[in-house]
C-alpha positions in Angstrom: 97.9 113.8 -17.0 98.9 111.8 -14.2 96.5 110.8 -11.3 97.1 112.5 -8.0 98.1 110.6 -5.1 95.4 110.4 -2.2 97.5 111.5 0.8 97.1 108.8 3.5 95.9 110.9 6.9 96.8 109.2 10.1 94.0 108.9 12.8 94.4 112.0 15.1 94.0 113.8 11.4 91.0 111.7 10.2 89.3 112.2 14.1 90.7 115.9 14.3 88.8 116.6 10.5 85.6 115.1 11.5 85.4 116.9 14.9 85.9 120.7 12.7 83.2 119.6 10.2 80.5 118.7 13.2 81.2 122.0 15.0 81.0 123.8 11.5 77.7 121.7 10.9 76.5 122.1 14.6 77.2 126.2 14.1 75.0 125.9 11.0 72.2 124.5 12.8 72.3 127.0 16.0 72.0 130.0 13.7 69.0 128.8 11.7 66.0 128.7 14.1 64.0 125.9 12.5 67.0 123.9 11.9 67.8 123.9 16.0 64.0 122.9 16.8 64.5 119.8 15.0 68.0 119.1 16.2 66.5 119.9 19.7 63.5 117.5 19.0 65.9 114.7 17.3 68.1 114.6 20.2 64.8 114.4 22.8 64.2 111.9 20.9 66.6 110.0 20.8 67.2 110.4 25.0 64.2 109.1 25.3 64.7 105.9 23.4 67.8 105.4 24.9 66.7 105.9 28.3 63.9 103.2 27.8 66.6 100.9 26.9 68.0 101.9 30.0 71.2 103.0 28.5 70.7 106.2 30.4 69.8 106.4 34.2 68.8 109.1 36.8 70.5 109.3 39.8 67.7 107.5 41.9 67.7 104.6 39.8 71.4 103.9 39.6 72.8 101.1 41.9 75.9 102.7 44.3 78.7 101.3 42.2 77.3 103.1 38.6 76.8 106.2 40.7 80.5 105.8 41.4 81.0 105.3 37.7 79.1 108.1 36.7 80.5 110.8 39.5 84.1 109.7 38.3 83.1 110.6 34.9 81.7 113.8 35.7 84.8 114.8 37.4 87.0 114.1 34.3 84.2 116.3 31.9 84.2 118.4 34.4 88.1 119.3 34.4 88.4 118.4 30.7 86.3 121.7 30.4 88.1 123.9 32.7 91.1 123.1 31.2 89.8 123.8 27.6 88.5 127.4 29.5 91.4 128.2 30.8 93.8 127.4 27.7 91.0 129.5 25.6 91.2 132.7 28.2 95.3 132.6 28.1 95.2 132.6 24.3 92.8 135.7 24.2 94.6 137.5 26.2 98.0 136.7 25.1 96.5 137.6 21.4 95.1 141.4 22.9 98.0 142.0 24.8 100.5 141.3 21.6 98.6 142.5 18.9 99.4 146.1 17.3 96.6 148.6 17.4 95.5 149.7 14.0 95.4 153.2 14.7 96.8 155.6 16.6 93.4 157.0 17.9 92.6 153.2 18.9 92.0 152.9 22.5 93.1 149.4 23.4 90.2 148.0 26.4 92.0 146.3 29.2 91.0 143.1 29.4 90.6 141.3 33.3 92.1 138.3 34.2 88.7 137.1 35.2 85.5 137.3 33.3 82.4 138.3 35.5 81.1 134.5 35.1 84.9 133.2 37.2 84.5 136.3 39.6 80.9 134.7 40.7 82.4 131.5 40.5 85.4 132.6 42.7 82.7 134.0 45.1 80.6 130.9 45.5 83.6 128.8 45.7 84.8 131.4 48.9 80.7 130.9 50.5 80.9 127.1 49.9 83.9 126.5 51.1 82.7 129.2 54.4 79.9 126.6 55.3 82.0 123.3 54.6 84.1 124.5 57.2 81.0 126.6 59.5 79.6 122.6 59.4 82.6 120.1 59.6 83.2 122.6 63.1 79.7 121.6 64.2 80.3 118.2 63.5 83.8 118.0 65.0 82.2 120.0 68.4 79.2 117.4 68.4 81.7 114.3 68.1 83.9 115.7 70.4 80.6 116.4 73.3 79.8 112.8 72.2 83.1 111.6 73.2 82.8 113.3 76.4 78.9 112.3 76.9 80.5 108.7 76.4 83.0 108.2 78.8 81.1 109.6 81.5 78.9 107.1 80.8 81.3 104.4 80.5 83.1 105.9 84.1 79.2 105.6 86.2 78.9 102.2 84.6 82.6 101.0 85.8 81.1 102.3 89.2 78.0 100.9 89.5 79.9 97.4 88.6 82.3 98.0 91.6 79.1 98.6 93.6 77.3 95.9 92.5 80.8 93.8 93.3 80.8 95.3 96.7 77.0 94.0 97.4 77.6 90.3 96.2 80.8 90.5 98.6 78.8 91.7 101.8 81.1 93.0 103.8 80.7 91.9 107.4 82.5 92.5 110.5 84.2 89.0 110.2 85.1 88.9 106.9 86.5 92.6 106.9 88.8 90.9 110.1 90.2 87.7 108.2 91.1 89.6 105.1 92.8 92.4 107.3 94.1 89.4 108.7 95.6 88.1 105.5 97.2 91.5 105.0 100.1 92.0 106.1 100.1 95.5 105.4 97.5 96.1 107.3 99.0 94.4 111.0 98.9 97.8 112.9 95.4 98.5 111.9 94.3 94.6 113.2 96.1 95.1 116.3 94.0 98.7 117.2 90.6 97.0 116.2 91.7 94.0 119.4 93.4 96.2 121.7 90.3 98.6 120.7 88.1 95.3 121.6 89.9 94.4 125.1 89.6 97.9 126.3 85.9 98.1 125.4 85.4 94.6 127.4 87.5 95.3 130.5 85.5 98.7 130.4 82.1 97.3 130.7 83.3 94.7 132.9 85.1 96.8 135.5 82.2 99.4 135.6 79.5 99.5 137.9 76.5 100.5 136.4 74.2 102.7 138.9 71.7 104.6 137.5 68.8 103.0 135.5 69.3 105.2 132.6 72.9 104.1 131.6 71.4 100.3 132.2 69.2 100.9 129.6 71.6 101.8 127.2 74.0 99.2 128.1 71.4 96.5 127.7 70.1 98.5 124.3 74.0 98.3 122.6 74.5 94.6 124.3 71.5 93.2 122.9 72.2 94.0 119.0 71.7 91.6 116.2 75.1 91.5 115.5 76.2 90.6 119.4 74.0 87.6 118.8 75.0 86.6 115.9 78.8 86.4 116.7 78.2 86.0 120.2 81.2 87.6 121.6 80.4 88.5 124.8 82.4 85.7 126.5 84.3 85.8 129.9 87.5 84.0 129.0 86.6 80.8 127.6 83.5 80.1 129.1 80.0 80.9 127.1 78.4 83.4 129.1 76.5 85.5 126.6 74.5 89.0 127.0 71.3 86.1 127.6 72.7 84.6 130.6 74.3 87.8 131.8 70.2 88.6 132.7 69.7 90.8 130.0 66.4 88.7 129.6 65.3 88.3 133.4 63.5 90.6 136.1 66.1 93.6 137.9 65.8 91.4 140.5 67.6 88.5 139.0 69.8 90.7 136.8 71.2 92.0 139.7 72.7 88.7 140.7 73.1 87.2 137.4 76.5 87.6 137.0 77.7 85.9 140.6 75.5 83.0 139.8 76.4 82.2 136.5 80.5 82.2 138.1 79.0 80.3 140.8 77.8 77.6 138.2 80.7 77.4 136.1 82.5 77.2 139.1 80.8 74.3 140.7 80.3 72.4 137.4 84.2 72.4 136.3 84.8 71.2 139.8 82.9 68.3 139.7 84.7 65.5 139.0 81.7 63.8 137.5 81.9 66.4 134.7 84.9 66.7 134.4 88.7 65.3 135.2 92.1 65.9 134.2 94.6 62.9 132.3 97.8 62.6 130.7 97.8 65.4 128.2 94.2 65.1 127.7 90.8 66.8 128.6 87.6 65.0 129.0 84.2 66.4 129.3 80.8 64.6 129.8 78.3 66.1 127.9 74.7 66.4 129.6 72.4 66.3 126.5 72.5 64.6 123.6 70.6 64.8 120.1 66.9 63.5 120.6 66.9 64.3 124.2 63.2 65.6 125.7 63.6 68.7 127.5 61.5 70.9 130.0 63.2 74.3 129.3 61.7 77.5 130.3 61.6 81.1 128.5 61.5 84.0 130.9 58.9 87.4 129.3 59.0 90.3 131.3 57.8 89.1 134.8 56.0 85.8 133.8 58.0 82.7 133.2 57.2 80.0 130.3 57.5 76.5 130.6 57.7 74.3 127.3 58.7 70.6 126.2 61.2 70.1 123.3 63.5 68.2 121.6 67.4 68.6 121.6 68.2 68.4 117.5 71.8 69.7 118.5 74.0 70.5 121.8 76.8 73.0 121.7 79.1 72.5 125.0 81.6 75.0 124.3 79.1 77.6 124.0 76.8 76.0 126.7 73.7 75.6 124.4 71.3 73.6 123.1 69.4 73.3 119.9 65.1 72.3 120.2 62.5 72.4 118.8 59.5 73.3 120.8 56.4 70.6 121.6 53.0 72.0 121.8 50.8 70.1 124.5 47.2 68.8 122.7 45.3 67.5 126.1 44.6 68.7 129.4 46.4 66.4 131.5 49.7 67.7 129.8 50.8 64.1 128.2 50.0 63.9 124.9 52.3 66.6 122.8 53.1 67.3 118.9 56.1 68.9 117.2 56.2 72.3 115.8 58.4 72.1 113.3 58.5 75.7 112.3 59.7 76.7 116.0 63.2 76.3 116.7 65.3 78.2 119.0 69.0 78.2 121.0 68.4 77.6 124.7 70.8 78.0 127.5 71.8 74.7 129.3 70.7 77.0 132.5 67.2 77.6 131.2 66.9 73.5 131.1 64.5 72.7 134.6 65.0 68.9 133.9 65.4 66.0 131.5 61.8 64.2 130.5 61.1 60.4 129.4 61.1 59.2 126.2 57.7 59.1 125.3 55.7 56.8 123.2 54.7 57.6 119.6 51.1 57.6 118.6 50.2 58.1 114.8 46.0 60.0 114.2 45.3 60.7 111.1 48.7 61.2 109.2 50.1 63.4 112.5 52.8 62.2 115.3 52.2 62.3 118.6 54.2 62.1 121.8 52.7 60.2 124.4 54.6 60.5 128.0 53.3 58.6 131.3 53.5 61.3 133.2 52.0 64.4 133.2 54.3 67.6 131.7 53.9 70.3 134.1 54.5 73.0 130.9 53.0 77.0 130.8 52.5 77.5 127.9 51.3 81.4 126.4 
């Protein structure tokens, strides 16, 4: 008798045999009780060896690219086995639906498309989806209040920075004037502000002020810090400021302030030792000069103040000077020193007369001015 040929089997066969004997050996052991507690057992086992080799991992131990790994995997068993599922459910069905009853008295069940295991599935599908969407509206409402939240935020900080740009500009009077000036957009608006500036003078010029009430007032607006500081009040070209206009003296001499100040500038532009005219050219002989000792005198209330000082810096257009105030240290009213931290603007009007240079005496580390005569100062 001849020897029978082994029939070679390709892989998928070999693979596809072995798989049918383990589920018939697997089937074997699940209906024998004692043989399942020792599969059950062998397999604990053997996790646990494995998993002290660390060849299997909780979550909380993995690192974030094996959890990737692992997820990725889950999703393939995952869809591996609802494929298998559903293949499984089309194939019982299409067997009860094809297959001939046996008898006639038979009553063939109708089978549902869905087991009561997919209908529960369905349903928890339909709730998680429900609160997926119940939370990515919460989020999308919070992000969007955020946003909102944001550039209101970002607008009051764009503010504040204009402010803040506004502050380190200071705005003043002048400055708002030279860039209207550089404007040319602006040339009506500059020429209201002077013609607004004209009438006002010519106003308060031409107007004769009566009542004590409205001289109070005038003298309240006219001495502002800004009037001094820009000094505008100016008849033509001469410097006759809201000072000299006897804003600053008794009623008495207010009264006729403004007649004698003409009267000066008057009389001293036509002098010919002050002044004289050449071909195309103006000269002017100044009365002070830096270092020059002075007798000037401040007038508070009804009492007047004489003091000695030194001219630091003259001003002839605007008819001032520049001192610094000299505080007397004797009796006889020779021997002065300076006062460093006393400076002021005086009138050339409030000068009484020009003093000798004194002599410098040194005491103990401090300077001071000797003269040979006796200053005739009043000092408060």
């Amino acid at each position: 008798m001849a020897p029978r040929k082994k029939t070679t089997l390709s892989k998928e066969e070999i693979a596809k045999k072995k798989s049918e004997q383990a589920k018939r050996r697997l089937e074997k052991i699940k209906n024998d009780p004692v043989l399942l507690a020792e599969y059950k057992e062998k397999e604990r086992l053997k996790y646990l060896k494995k998993k002290e080799k660390g060849q299997r991992k909780c979550v909380k131990d993995m690192t974030p690219r094996e959890h990737r790994k692992a997820r990725k995997n889950w999703v393939a068993y995952s869809s591996d086995y609802r494929k298998k599922q559903k293949i499984q459910e089309n194939t019982d069905k299409y067997a009860n639906q094809n297959t001939p009853p046996s008898s006639e008295d038979e009553i063939i069940p109708e089978v549902p498309l869905l087991n009561k295991e997919r209908e529960a599935e369905a349903r928890r599908s339909i709730v998680q989806r429900k609160k997926r969407n119940s939370i990515l509206k919460r989020k999308d409402l919070l992000i969007e209040n955020l946003k909102k939240k944001l550039a209101s935020e970002q607008q009051k900080n764009r503010r504040l920075k204009q402010r803040m740009i506004k502050k380190k500009k200071a705005v003043t009077p002048k400055s708002k004037i030279l860039e209207m000036a550089e404007d040319p957009n602006q040339k009506a608006e500059l020429i209201k502000k002077a013609l607004f500036g004209e009438v006002i003078q010519k106003q308060i010029l031409d107007t004769k002020i009566e009542t004590q009430q409205n001289k109070t007032c005038l003298k309240t607006i006219l001495s502002s810090p800004l009037t001094h500081k820009y000094k505008i009040w100016r008849l033509g070209n001469n410097a006759i400021t809201y000072k000299k206009m006897g804003f600053n003296r008794t009623k008495y001499e207010a009264k006729q302030n403004k007649k004698r100040v003409e009267e000066i500038i008057h009389q001293f532009y036509e002098d010919d030792n002050n002044s004289r005219c050449a071909a195309g050219k103006k000269e002017c002989i100044t009365r002070y000069g830096s270092g020059d000792y002075v007798l000037v005198k401040l007038i508070m209330g009804r009492k007047e103040y004489r003091y000695a000082a030194i001219c630091s810096k003259y001003d002839d257009d605007e008819g001032e000077l520049t001192v610094t105030f000299l505080k007397v240290c004797n009796e006889d009213g020779t021997e002065f020193k300076i006062n460093d931290n006393d400076i002021a603007d005086v009138p050339y009007e409030d000068v009484i007369e020009k003093l000798p240079i004194p002599n410098l005496i040194v005491k103990r580390g401090t300077v001071f001015y000797k003269f040979k005569t006796p200053v005739s100062v009043y000092e408060k």
